[in-house]
C-alpha positions as CSV (number, residue, x, y, z in Angstrom):
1,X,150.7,-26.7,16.4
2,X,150.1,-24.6,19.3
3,X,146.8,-23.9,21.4
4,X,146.7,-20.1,21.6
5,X,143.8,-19.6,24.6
6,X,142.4,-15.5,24.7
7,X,141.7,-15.4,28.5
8,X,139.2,-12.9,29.8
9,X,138.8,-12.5,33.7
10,X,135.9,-10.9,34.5
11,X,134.7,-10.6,38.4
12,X,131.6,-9.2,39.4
13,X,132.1,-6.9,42.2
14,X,133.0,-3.7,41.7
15,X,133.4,-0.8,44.2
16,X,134.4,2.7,41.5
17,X,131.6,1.4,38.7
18,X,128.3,-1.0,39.7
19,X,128.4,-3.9,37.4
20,X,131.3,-2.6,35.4
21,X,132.1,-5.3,32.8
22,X,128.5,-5.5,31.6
23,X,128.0,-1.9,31.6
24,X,126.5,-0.8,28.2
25,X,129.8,0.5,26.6
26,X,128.8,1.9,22.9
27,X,126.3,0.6,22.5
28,X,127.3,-3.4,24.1
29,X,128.1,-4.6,27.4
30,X,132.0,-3.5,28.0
31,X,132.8,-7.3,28.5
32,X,131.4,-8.4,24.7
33,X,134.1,-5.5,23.3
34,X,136.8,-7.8,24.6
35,X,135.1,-11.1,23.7
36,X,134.5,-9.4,19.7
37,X,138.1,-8.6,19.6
38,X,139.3,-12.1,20.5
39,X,137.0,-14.4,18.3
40,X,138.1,-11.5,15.5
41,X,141.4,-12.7,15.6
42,X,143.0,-15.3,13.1
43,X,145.2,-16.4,15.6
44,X,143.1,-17.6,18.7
45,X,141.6,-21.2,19.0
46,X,139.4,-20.7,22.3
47,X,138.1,-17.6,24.5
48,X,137.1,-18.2,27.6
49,X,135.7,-15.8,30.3
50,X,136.6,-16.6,34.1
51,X,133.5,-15.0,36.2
52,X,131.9,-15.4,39.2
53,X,128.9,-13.0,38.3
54,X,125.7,-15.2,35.8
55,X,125.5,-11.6,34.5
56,X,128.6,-11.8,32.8
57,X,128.1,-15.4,32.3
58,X,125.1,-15.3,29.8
59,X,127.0,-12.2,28.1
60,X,129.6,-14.7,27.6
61,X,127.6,-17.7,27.0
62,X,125.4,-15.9,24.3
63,X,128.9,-14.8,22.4
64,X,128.8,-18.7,22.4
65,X,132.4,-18.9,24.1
66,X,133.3,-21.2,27.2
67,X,133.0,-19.8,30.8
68,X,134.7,-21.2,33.5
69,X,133.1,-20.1,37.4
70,X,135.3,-19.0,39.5
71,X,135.2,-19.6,43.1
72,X,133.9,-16.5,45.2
73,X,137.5,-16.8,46.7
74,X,138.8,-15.7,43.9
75,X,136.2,-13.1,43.0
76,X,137.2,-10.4,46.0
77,X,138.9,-7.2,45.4
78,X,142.2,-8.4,46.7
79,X,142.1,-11.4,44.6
80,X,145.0,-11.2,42.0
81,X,144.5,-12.0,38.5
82,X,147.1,-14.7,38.2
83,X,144.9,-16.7,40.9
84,X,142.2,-16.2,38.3
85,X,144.8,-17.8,35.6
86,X,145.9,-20.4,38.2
87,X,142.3,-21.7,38.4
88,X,141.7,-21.5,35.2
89,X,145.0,-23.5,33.8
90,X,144.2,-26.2,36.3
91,X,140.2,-26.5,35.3
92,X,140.6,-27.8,32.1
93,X,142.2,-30.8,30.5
94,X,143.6,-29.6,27.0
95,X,146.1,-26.7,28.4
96,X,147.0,-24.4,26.1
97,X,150.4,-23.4,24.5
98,X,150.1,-19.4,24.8
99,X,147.8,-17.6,27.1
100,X,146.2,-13.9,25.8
101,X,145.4,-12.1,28.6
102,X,142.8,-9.5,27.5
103,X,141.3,-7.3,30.1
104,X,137.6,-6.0,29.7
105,X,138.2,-2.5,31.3
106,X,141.1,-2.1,28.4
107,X,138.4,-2.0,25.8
108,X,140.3,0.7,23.3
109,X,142.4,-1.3,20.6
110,X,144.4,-1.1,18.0
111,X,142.3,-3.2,14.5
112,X,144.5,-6.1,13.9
113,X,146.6,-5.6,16.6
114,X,146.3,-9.1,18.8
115,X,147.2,-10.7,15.7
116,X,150.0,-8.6,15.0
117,X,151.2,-9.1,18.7
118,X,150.3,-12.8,18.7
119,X,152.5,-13.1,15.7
120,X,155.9,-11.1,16.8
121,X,155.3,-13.1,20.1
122,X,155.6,-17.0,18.6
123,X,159.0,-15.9,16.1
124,X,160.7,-13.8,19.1
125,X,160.1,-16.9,21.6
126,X,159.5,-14.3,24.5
127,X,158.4,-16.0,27.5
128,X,155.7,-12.8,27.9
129,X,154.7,-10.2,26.3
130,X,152.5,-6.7,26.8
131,X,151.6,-3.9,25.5
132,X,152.5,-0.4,26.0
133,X,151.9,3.2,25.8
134,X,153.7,6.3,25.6
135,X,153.3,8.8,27.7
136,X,154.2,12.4,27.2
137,X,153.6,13.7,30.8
138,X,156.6,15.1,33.4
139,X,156.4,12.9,36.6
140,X,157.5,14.0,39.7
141,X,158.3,11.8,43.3
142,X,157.3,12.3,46.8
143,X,160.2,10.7,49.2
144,X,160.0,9.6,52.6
145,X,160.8,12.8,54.1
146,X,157.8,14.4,51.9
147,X,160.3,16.4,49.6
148,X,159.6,16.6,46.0
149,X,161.5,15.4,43.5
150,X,161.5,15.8,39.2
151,X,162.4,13.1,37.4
152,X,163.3,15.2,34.6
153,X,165.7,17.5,34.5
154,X,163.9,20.4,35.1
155,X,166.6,23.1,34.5
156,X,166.9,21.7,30.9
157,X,163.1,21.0,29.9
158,X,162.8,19.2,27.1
159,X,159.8,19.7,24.6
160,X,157.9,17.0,24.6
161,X,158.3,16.6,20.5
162,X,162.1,16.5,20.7
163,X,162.3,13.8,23.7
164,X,163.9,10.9,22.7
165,X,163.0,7.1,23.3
166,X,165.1,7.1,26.4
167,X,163.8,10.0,27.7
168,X,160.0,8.8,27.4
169,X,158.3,6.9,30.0
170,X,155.9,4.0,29.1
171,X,152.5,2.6,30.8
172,X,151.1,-0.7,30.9
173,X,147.8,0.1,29.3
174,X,146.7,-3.7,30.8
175,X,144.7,-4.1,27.1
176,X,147.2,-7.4,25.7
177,X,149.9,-10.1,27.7
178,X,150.7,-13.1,26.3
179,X,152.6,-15.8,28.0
180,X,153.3,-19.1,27.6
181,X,152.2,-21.9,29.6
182,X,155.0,-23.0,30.5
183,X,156.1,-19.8,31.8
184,X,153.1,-19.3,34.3
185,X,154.2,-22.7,35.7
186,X,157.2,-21.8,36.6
187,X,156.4,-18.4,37.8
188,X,152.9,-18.3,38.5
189,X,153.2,-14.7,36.9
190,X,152.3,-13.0,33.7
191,X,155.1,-11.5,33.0
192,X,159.1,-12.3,33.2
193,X,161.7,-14.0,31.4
194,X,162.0,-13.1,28.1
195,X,159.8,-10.1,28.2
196,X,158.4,-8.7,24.8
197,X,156.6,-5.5,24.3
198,X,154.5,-3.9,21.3
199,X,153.7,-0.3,21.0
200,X,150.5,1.6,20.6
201,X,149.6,5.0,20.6
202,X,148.7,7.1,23.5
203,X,145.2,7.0,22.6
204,X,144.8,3.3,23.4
205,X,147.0,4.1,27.0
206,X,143.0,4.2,28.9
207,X,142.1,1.7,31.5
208,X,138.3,1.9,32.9
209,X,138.4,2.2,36.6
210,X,136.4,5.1,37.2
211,X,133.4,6.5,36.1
212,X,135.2,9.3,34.3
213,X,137.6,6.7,32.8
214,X,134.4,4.8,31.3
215,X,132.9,8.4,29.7
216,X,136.7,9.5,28.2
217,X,137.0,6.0,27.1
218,X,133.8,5.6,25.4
219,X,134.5,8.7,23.6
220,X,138.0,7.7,22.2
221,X,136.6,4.2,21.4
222,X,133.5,5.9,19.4
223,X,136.0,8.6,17.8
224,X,138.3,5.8,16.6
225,X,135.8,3.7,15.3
226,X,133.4,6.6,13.3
C-alpha cells in the first residue's frame, strides 16, 4: 500500500498580507481551511505543515497534525517551495509514496475534489499532477521592442461561449499537485514527467496574494459554501 503524505508549506513572512496563513479567513485562520480539507479526505495517511512561524505551528499542532520547522533559510521570500519539500522528504524516516502539495493561500476547493484527484492520479501512473483553471480572458504580449501583441486573433474574435478547448488558456490555480516520491528525487521538482491535470471551474482559479485577493476570495469561499 502506498503512503499518501498532504504537505502544507506554510512560512511566516509575508510582505502583500501581515501574518497571512493565520489570518482569520471565514471565520478560521486561512491555514486550518487547508489542514480541514486534507484530514477530510479518504485518501491521505499524514498532513504535515512545514513552518518556520510558532503562530502557525500551534494552529497546526492544535488540528493535532505533525509540524516540521523549517530552517529560517528556508523561510525567506526567495526561498522556493521545493526547498521546503526537499527538507521535508529528508527530515523524516518513513518517506511517503505520493506527495499532496496543498497550498494555504489556495483555500477555494472543489468538495471531494483531492480525493477525486488522488484517485485519477494512482490508476493514470502520472509522475505529477495539478490542477487547473479555465480562463475566459483575451491575453495580449509586450515584446522586447515594447510593441503589443494579441494572442488571439483579433480580426476574428471569438465569443467567449463558442471558444473551443484549444482555443482556451488554462491557470495553475496552485490549490492541488501530487507527485510521487520518486519523481521529486530525480527532479527535485513538482512537476514533470508524466504530467496529469484535473479541471475545476473558474471560480476555484483565486490565489491569495493580495489584500484584495483575500476579500474576493473570502467571498467566493462563503458563497460556495452557504
Amino acid at each position: 500500500m502506498s503512503k499518501i503524505t498532504a504537505f502544507i508549506p506554510a512560512r511566516g513572512g509575508s510582505k502583500g498580507i501581515a501574518n497571512k496563513n493565520i489570518k482569520i479567513f471565514s471565520g478560521k485562520p486561512l491555514i486550518m481551511h487547508t489542514i480541514e480539507y486534507a484530514l477530510n479526505s479518504h485518501k491521505i495517511d499524514e498532513v504535515v505543515v512545514s513552518t518556520d512561524d510558532e503562530k502557525i505551528s500551534a494552529v497546526a499542532k492544535s488540528a493535532g497534525i505533525k509540524v516540521i520547522k523549517r530552517p529560517a533559510n528556508l523561510s525567506t521570500d526567495t526561498a522556493l517551495t521545493e526547498s521546503a519539500i526537499k527538507h521535508f522528504i529528508q527530515s523524516i524516516d518513513n518517506k511517503p509514496n505520493i506527495i499532496v502539495l496543498l497550498q494555504a493561500t489556495s483555500p477555494v476547493r472543489p468538495i471531494g475534489a483531492l480525493d477525486n484527484a488522488i484517485e485519477y492520479f494512482v490508476k493514470e501512473k502520472f509522475d505529477s499532477l495539478l490542477s487547473i483553471c479555465p480562463n475566459h480572458n483575451f491575453f495580449w504580449n509586450i515584446n522586447k521592442d515594447g510593441k503589443i501583441n494579441a494572442n488571439y486573433n483579433y480580426l476574428n474574435r471569438p465569443r467567449r461561449q463558442d471558444m473551443k478547448i484549444n482555443d482556451k488558456q488554462f491557470l495553475e490555480n496552485g490549490s492541488i499537485y501530487i507527485f510521487t516520491h520518486e519523481h521529486f528525487i530525480k527532479t527535485g521538482n513538482r512537476l514533470g514527467g508524466n504530467i496529469g491535470f484535473v479541471e475545476w471551474p473558474e471560480e476555484y482559479s483565486i490565489e491569495i496574494d493580495t489584500l484584495l485577493d483575500f476579500i474576493i476570495a473570502e467571498q467566493i469561499y462563503n458563497n460556495l459554501n452557504s
